[in-house]
KEMI-139981 format. One record per residue: x, y, z of N, C-alpha, C in turn; residue in one letter. Coordinates in steps of 0.05 Angstrom, whole numbers, padded with zeros to 5 digits, always signed. Example, Ala and Ser with C-alpha at 12.3 -4.5 7.8 and 13.67 -1.06 7.14 Angstrom:
+00264-00114+00156+00246-00090+00156+00264-00066+00156A+00257-00045+00142+00273-00021+00143+00258+00001+00157S
***
This chain:
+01913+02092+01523+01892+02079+01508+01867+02076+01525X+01868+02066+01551+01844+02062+01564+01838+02083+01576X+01851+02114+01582+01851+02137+01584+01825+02151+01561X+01827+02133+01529+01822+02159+01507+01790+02133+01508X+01793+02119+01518+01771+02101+01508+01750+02106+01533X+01763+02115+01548+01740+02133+01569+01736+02156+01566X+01746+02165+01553+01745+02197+01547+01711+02199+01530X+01717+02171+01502+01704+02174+01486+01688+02156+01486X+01683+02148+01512+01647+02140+01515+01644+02115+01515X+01670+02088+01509+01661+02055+01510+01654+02047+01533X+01633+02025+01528+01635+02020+01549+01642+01984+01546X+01633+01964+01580+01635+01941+01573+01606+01927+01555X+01617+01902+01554+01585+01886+01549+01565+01884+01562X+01544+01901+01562+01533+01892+01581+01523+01855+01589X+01525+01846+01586+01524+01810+01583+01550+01802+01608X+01558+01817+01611+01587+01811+01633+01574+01819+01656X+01544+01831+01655+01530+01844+01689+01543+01862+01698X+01553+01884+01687+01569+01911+01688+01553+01926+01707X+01530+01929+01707+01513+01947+01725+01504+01928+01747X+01511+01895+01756+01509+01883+01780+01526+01898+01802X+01524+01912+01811+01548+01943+01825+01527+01935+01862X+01520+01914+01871+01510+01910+01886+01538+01904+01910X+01551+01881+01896+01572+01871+01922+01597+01893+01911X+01591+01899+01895+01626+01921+01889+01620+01934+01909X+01596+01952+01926+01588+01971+01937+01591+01958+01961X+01576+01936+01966+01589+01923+01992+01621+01923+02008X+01638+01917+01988+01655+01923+01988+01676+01947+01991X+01662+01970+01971+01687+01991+01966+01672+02009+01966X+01684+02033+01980+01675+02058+01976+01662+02073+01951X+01694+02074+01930+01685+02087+01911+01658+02093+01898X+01645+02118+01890+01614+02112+01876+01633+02095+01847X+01609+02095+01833+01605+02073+01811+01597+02095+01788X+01611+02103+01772+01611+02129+01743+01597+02111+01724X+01568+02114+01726+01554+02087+01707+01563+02104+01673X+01559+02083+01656+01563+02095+01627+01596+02101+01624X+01617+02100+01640+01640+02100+01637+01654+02078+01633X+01674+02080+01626+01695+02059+01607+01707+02047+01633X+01720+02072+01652+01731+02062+01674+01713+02074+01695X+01699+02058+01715+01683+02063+01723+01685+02069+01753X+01712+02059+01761+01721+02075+01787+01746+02073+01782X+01750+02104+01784+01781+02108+01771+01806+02104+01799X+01792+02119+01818+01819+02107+01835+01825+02087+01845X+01802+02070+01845+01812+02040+01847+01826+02026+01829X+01821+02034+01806+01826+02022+01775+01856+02032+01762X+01851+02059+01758+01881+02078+01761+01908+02062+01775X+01893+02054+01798+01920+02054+01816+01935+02032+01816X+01928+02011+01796+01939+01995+01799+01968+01996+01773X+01968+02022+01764+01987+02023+01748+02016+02023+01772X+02011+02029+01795+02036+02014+01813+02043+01992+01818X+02025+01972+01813+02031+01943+01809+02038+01938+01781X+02034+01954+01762+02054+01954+01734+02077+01964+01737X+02085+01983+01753+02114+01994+01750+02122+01980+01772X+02117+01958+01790+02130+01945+01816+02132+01921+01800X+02116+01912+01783+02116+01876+01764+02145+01885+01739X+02146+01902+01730+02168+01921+01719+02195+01921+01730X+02185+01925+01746+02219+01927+01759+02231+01911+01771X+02211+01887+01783+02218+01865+01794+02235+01846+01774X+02218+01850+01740+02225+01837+01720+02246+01845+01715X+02258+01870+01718+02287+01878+01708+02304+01881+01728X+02301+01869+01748+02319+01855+01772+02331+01829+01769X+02308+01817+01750+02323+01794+01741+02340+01782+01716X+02345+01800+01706+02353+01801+01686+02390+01797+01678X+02394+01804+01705+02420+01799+01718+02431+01767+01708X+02409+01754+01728+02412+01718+01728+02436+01708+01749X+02443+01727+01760+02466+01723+01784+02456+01710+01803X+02427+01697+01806+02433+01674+01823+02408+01655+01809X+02415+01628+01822+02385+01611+01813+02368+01620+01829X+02357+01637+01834+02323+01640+01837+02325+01667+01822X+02333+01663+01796+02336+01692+01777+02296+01678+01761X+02291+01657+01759+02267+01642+01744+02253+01649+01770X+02250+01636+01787+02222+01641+01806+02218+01670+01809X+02241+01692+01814+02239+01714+01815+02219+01730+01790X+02227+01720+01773+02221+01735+01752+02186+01726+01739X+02185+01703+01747+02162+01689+01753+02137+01710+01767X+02149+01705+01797+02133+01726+01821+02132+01759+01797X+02149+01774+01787+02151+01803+01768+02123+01788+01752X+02122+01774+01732+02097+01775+01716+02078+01770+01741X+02075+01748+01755+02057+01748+01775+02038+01775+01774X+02069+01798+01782+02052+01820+01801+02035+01844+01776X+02052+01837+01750+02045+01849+01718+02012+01837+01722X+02008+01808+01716+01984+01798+01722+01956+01819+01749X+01963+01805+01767+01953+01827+01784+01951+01856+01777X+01957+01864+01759+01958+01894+01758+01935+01892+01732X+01936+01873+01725+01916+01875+01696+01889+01861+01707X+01889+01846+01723+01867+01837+01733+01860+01847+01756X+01867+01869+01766+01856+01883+01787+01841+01903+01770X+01860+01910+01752+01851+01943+01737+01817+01930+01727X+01822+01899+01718+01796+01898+01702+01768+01893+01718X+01777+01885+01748+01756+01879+01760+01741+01909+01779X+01763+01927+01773+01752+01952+01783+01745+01975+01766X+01748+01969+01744+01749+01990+01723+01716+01979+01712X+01707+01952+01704+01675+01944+01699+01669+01932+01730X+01677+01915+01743+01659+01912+01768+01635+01888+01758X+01642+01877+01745+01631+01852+01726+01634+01828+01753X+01612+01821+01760+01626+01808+01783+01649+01776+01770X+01631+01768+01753+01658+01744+01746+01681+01755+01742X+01701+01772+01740+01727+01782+01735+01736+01792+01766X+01719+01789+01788+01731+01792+01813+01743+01765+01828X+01736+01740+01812+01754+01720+01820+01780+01710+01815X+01782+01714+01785+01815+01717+01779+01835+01737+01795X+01815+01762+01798+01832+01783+01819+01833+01775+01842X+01813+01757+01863+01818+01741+01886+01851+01721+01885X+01852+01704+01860+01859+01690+01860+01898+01698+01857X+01893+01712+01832+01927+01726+01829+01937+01738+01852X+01923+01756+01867+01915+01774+01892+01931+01754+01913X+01929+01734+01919+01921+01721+01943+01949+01701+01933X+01959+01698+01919+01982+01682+01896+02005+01696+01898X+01999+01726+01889+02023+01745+01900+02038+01749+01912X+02022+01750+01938+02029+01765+01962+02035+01739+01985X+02037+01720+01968+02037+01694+01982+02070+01683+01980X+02083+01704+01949+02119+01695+01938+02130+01704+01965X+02128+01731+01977+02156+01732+01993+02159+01718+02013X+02140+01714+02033+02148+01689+02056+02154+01658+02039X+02144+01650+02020+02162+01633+02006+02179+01638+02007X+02189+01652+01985+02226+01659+01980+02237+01656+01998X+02238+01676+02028+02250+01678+02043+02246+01643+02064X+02236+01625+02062+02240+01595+02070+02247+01583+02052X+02251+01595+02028+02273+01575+02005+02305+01586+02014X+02307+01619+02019+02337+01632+02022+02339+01612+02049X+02319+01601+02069+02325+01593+02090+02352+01566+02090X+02325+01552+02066+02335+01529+02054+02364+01524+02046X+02367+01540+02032+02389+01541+02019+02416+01552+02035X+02414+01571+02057+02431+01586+02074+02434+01568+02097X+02413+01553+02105+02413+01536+02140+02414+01513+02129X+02400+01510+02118+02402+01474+02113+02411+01465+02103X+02432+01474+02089+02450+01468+02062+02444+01459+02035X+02422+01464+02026+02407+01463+02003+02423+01473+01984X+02421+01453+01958+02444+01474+01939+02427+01488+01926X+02439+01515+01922+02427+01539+01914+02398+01528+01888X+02414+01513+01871+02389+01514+01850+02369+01490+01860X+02370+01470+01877+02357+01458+01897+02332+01473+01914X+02342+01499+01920+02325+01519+01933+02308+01534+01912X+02320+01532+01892+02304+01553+01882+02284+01541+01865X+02288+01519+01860+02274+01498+01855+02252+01493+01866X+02263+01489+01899+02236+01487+01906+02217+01515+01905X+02230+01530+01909+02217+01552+01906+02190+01552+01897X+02212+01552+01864+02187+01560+01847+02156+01541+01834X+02170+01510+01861+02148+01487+01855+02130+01503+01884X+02135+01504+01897+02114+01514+01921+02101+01545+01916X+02110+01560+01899+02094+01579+01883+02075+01570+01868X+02083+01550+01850+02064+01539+01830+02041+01516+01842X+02062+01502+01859+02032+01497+01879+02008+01517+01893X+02017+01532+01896+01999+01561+01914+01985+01565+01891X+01994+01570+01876+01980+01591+01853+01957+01568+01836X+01966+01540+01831+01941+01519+01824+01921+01519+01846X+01934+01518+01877+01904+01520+01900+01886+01543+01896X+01905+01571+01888+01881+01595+01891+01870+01591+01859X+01881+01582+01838+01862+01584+01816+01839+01556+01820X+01842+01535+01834+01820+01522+01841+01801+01533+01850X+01809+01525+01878+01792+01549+01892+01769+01573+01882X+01789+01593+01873+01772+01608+01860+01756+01602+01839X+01757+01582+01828+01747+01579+01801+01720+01562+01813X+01736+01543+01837+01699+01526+01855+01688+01548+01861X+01691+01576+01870+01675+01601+01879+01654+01607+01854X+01675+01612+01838+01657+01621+01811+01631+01603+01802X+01632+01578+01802+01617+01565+01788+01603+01556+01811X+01600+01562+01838+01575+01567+01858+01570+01601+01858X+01576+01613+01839+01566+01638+01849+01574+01646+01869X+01591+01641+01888+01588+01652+01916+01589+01679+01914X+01605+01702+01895+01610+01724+01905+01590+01739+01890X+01574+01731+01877+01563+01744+01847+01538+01764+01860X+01537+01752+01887+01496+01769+01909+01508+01781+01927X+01527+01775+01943+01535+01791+01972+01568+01782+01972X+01579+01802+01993+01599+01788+02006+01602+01804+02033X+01601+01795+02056+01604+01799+02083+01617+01831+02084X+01604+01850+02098+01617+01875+02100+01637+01878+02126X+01637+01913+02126+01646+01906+02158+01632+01916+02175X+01602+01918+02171+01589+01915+02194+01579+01887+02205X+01590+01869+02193+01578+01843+02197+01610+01838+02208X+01638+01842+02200+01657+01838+02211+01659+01846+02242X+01651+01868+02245+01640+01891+02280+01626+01864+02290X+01617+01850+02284+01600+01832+02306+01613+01806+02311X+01642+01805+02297+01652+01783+02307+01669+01786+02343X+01669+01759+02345+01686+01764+02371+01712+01788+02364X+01712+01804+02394+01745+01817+02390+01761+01804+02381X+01772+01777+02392+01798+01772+02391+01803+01759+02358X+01782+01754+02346+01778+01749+02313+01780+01773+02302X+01778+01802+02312+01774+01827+02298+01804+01834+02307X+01814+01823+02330+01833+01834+02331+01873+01820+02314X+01858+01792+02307+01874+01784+02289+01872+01794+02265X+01851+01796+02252+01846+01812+02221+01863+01832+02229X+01864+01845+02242+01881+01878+02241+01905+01869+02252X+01917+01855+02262+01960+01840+02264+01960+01828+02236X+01944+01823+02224+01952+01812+02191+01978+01823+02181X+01985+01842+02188+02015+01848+02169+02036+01834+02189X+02028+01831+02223+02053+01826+02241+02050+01790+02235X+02024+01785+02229+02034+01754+02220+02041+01756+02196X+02032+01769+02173+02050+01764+02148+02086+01769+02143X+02094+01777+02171+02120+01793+02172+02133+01760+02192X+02120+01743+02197+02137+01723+02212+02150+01707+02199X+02143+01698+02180+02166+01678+02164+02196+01690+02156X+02181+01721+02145+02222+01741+02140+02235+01745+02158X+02212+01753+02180+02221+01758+02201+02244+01738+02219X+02231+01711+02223+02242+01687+02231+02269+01686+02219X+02261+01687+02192+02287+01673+02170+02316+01694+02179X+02298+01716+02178+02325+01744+02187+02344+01734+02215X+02322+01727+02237+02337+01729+02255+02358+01688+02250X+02347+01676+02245+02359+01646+02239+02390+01657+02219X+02379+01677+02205+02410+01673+02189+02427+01696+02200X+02414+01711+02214+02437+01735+02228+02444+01747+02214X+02425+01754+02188+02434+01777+02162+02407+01792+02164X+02403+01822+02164+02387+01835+02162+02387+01852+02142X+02405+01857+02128+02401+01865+02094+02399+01896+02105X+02388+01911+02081+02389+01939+02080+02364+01940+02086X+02380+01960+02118+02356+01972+02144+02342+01990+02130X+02339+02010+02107+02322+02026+02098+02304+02018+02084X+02310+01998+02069+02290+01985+02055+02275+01960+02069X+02281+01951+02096+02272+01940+02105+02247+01960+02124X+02251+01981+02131+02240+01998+02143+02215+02007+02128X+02226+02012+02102+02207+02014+02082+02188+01996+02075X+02199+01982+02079+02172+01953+02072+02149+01944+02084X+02168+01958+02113+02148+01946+02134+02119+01965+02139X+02141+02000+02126+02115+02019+02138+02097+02021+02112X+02102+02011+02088+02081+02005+02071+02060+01984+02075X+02079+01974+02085+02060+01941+02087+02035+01944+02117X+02042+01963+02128+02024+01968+02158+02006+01992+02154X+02018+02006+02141+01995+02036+02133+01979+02021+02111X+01991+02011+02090+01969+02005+02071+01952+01980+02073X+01955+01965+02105+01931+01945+02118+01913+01965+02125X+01925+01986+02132+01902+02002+02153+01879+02014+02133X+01894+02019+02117+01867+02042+02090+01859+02016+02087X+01871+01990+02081+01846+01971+02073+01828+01964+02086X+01839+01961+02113+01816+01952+02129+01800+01975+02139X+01795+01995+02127+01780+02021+02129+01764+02018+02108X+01753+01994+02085+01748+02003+02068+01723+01983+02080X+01698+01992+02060+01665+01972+02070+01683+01943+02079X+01690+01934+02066+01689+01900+02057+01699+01895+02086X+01720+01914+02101+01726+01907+02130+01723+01914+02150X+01730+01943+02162+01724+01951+02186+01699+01973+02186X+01697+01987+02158+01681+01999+02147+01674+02031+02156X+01706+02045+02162+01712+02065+02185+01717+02085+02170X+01713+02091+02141+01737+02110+02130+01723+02114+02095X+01699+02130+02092+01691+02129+02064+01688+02158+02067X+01692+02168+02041+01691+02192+02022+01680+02192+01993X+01652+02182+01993+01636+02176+01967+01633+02208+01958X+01657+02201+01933+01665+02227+01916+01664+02223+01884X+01650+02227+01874+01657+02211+01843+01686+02234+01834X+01692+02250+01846+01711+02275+01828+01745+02268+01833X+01757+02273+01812+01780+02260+01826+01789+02260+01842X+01793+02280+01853+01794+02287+01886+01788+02261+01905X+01769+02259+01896+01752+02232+01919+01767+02209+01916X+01770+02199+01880+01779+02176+01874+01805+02165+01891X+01821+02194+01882+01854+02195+01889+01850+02178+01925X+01829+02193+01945+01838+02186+01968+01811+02161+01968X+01804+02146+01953+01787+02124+01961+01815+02106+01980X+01806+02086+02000+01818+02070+02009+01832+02057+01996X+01825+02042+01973+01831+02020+01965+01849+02028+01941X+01851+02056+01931+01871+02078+01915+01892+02078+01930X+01893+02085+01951+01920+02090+01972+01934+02058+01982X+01916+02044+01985+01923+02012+01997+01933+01995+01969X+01929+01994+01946+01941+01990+01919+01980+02003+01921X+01966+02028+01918+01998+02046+01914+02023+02035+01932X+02001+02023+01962+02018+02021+01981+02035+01989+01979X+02013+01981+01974+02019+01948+01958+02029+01945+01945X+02032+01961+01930+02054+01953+01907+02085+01961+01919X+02080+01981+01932+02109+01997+01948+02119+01967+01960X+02094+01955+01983+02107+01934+02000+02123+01905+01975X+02109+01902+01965+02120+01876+01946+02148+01889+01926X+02155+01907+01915+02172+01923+01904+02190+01926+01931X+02197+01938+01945+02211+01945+01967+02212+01910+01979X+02195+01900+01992+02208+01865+02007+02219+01855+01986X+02215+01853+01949+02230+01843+01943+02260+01856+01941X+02272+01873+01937+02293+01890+01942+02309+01877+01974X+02298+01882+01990+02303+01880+02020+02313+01857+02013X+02295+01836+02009+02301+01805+02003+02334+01796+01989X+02332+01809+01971+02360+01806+01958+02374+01821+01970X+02370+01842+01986+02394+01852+02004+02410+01827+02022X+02383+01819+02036+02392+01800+02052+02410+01769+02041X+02402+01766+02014+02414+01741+02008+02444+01750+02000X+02444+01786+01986+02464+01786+01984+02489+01784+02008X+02477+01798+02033+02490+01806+02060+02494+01773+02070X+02485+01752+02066+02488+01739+02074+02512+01719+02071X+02519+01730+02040+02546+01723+02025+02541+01703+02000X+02512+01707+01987+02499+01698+01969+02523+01698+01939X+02526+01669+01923+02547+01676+01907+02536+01687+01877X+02555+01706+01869+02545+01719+01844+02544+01706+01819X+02562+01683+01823+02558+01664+01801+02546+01636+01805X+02526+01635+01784+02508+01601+01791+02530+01585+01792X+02538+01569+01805+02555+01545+01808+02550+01521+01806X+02511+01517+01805+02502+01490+01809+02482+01486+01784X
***
């Protein structure tokens, strides 16, 4: 449908500031296909991997073989969400529709080091299973009210609507601030990490392998893109270009990493001797 509606010429309102394409450019490589429906396709495109990763997460839970079958399935629409509010904030570039995508964005990717200090909970500290998952899914829903605040105080100062910091303005921070932005995946990897070695279950090594080399290649295309290190553009409007924009490949990869850690995740709760029937 949003394939035939670009084909055949809709476009957005203009009243949404569709042609404000000032900080999208700050930000992202892709050129900007003015008069199109989808107006950068491989940024916009690609988030149909965060629909088939929000997909499958959802029909992982469907099982219900343990209590965090609800927070799980929770985090699956989560990532459904994100996939519809990424597509919309890159497909018009409207700058108000780039804060809900800050916000879900940033909400997301925030479930698995949760989970994995609720499996903590529940495996070390003797937490009863629906106790854990409980809390779980209250410290998700806490996260996810801070980033819709948050974002929503952004919106109504305008902050993102004129500029947002590139990465030539990132190049002038101290190294050792440039050099934390780029370990971002080896700190996002310490809480599973921790929890792995505390419970002495490491789950399935391939999919744990997997997770990790999604989650570290697809920091690197991001931080290749303007908004960060600003090392890595191919301003191509043809598909060709789209397919390898940064932020096309760092999507696909993103979705791989959250699809794959959640998998890993339940490897580990299962390896750990997780019971198949709720008991509590």
């Amino acid at each position: 449908a949003v394939a035939a509606a670009d084909a055949l010429g809709a476009s957005w309102p203009q009243s949404w500031g569709v042609e404000d394409v000032c900080v999208y450019h700050q930000m992202f490589c892709e050129p900007t296909r003015h008069g199109s429906f989808v107006r950068h396709r491989g940024n916009a495109f690609s988030n149909v991997f965060f629909l088939f990763a929000g997909l499958s997460i959802c029909s992982c839970c469907g099982e219900r073989d343990s209590a965090f079958w609800v927070p799980d399935a929770v985090f699956g629409i989560a990532v459904l969400t994100l996939s519809c509010a990424s597509f919309l904030w890159h497909a018009c570039s409207a700058p108000w529709t780039h804060y809900p995508d800050l916000a879900v964005m940033e909400t997301t990717i925030a479930y698995l080091p949760i989970r994995f200090l609720c499996l903590c909970a529940w495996r070390r500290c003797r937490l009863r299973q629906a106790t854990a998952a409980l809390l779980c899914g209250a410290l998700f829903a806490a996260y996810a009210a801070y980033q819709a605040e948050l974002n929503f105080s952004l919106w109504q100062k305008r902050s993102l609507h004129t500029m947002f910091p590139t990465g030539r303005v990132r190049l002038e921070l101290p190294l050792a601030e440039v050099c934390i932005f780029i370990a971002m995946p080896v700190l996002y990897f310490v809480i599973p990490g921790m929890v792995v070695l505390l419970l002495h279950c490491m789950g399935n090594r391939l999919l744990l392998v997997a997770t990790l080399g999604t989650l570290v290649i697809g920091w690197q295309f991001h931080l290749a893109e303007r908004w960060a290190l600003d090392i890595y553009c191919l301003p191509d409007t043809s598909l060709f270009g789209a397919l390898l924009s940064p932020t096309c490949i760092f999507h696909s990869l993103t979705a791989g990493t959250l699809l794959l850690g959640f998998l890993w995740l339940r490897s580990v709760e299962e390896s750990c001797g997780a019971e198949r029937d709720i008991r509590h």
